[in-house]
C-alpha positions in Angstrom: -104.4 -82.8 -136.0 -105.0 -79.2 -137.0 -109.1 -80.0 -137.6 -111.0 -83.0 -136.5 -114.1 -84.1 -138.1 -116.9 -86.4 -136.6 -117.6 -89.8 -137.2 -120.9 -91.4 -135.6 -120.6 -95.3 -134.4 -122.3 -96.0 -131.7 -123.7 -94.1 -128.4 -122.1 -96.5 -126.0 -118.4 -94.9 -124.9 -115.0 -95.2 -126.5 -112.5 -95.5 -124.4 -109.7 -95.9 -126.5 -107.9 -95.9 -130.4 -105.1 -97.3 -131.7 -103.2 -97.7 -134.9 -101.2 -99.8 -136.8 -99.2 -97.2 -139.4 -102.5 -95.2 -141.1 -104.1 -97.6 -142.6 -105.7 -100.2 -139.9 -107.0 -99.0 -136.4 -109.0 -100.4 -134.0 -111.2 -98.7 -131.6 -113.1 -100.1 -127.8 -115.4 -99.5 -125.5 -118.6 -100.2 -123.2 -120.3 -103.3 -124.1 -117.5 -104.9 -125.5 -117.4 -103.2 -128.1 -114.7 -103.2 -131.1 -114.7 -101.5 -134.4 -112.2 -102.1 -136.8 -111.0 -99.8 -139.8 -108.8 -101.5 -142.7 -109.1 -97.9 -145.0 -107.7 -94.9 -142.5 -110.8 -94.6 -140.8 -112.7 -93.6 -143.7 -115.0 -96.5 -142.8 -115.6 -98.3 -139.6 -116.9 -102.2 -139.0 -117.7 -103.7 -135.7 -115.7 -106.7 -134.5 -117.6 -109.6 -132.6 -115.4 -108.8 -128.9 -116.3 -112.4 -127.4 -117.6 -110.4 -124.2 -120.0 -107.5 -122.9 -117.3 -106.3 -120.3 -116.0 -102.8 -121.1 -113.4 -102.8 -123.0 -110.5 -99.5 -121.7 -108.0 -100.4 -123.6 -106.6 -101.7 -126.8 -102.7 -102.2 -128.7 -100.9 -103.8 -131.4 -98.1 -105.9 -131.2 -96.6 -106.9 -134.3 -96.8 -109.7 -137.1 -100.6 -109.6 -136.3 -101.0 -109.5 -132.7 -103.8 -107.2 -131.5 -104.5 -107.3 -127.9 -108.2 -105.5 -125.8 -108.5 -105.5 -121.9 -111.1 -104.1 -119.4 -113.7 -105.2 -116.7 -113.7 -108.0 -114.8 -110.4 -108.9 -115.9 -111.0 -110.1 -119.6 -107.7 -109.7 -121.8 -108.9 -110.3 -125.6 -106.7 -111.6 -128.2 -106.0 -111.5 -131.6 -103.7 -113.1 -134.3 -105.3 -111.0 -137.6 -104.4 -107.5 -136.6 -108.2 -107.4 -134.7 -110.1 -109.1 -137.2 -110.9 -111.9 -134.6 -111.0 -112.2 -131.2 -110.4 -114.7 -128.2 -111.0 -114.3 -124.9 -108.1 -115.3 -123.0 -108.6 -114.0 -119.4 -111.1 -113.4 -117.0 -111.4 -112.4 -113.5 -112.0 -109.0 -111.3 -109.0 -106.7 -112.5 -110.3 -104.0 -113.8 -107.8 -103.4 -116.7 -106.7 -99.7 -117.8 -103.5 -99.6 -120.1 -101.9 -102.0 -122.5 -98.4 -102.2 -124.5 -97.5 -104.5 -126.8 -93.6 -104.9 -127.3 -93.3 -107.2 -130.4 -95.3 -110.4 -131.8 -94.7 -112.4 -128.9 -94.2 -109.9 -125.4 -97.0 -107.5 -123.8 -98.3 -105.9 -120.9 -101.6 -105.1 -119.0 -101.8 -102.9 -116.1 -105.1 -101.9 -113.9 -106.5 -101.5 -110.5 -105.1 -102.5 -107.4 -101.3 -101.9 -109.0 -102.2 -105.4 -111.0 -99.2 -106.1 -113.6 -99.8 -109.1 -116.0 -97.0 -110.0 -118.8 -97.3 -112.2 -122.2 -94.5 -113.8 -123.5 -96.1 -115.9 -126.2 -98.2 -113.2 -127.9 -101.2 -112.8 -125.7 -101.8 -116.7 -124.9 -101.3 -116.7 -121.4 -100.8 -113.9 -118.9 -98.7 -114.2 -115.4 -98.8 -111.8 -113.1 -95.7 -109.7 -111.9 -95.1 -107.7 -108.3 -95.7 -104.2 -108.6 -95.1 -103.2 -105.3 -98.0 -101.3 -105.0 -101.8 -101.7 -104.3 -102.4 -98.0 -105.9 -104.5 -98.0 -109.7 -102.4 -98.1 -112.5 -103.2 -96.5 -115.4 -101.2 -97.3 -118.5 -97.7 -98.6 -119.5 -95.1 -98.0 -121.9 -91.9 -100.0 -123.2 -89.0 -98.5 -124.7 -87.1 -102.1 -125.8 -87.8 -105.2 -124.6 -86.1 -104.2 -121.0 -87.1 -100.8 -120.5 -90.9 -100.0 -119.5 -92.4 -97.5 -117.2 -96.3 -97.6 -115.3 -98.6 -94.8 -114.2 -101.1 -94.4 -111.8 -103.1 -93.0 -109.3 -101.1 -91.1 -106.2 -98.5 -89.5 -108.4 -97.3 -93.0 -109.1 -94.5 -93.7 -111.6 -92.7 -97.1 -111.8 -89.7 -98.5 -113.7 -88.6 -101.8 -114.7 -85.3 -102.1 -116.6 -85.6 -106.2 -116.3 -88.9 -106.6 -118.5 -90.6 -106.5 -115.5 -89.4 -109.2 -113.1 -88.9 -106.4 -110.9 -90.5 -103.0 -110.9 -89.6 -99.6 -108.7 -91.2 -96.6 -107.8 -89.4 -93.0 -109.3 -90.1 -90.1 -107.6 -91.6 -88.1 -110.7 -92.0 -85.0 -108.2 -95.4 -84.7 -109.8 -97.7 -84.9 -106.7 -100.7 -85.6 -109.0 -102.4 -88.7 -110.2 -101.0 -89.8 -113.7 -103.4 -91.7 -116.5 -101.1 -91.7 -119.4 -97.3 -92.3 -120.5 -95.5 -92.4 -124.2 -92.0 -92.3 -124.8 -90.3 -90.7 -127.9 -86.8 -91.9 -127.5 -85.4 -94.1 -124.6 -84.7 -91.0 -123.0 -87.7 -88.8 -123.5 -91.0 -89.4 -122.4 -94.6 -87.6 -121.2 -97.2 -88.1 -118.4 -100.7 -87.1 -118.1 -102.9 -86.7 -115.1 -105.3 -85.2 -113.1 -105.9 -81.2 -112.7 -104.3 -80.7 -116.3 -100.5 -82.4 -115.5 -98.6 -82.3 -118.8 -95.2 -83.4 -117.8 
């Protein structure tokens, strides 16, 4: 990460990257767009999506599973580490984070404190109670029990049943929060507004 070099795909906006180990990475954004690296990035090749709804986020499971979500509530799926795509949701969330646990369990936050869950590797979604009408912004598991959300109004909450029940933490960060990654079970960040590295 020392220097950064520029690669030129489209003019539409990215909104987000992710990696599976260096090799294969998968990138989304307006339009539906998807590009799809099998080489480290060195070259780039776009992905039929399925949709022209934004696309804010994107994750891998495992053993294949890929997993895109954005406007009007589409959830994207795939089974060839984001070679293909389905469509598997639709509606008027307006999706912002993703994690995906393992081949068969994920998650999919977004506006209005919207919480969905897969169990059978993006297939179908149910929705789980967040508690809480304010935006969330992304999500991160620690194990198959552990996971933590982030949003707007300083917002942290924390599930330690895979999400069949989530609670509000007070972070004592009294800013909005757009980002969460753990490093152990025990040590994590947040992002947010005005600069908020915590």
């Amino acid at each position: 990460g020392e220097t950064w070099s520029p690669f030129n795909l489209t003019i539409e906006d990215l909104e987000d990257v992710a990696f599976l180990g260096r090799q294969v990475g998968l990138i989304v954004g307006d339009e539906g767009l998807i590009f799809r690296t099998a080489n480290g990035g060195q070259n780039w090749s776009q992905v039929a999506s399925g949709t022209r709804s934004s696309l804010r986020a994107v994750e891998f499971g495992t053993r294949g599973r890929a997993y895109a979500a954005g406007d009007d509530g589409v959830i994207l799926r795939s089974t060839d580490d984001g070679e293909s795509w389905s469509v598997v949701e639709t509606g008027t969330v307006r999706w912002e984070g993703l994690f995906g646990v393992d081949e068969l369990r994920a998650y999919v936050v977004g506006r209005g404190g919207n919480i969905k869950v897969s169990g059978n590797g993006g297939a179908s979604w149910s929705d789980q109670g967040s508690g809480t009408t304010s935006d969330l912004k992304d999500v991160y598991f620690t194990g198959l029990s552990d996971g933590w959300a982030v949003g707007q109004n300083d917002l942290a909450l924390h599930t330690s049943n895979g999400g069949s029940s989530w609670a509000a933490r007070d972070a004592g960060i009294n800013l909005g929060l757009d980002g969460v990654n753990f490093v152990s079970a025990d040590e994590g960040w947040v992002v947010g507004n005005a600069g908020a590295v915590y």
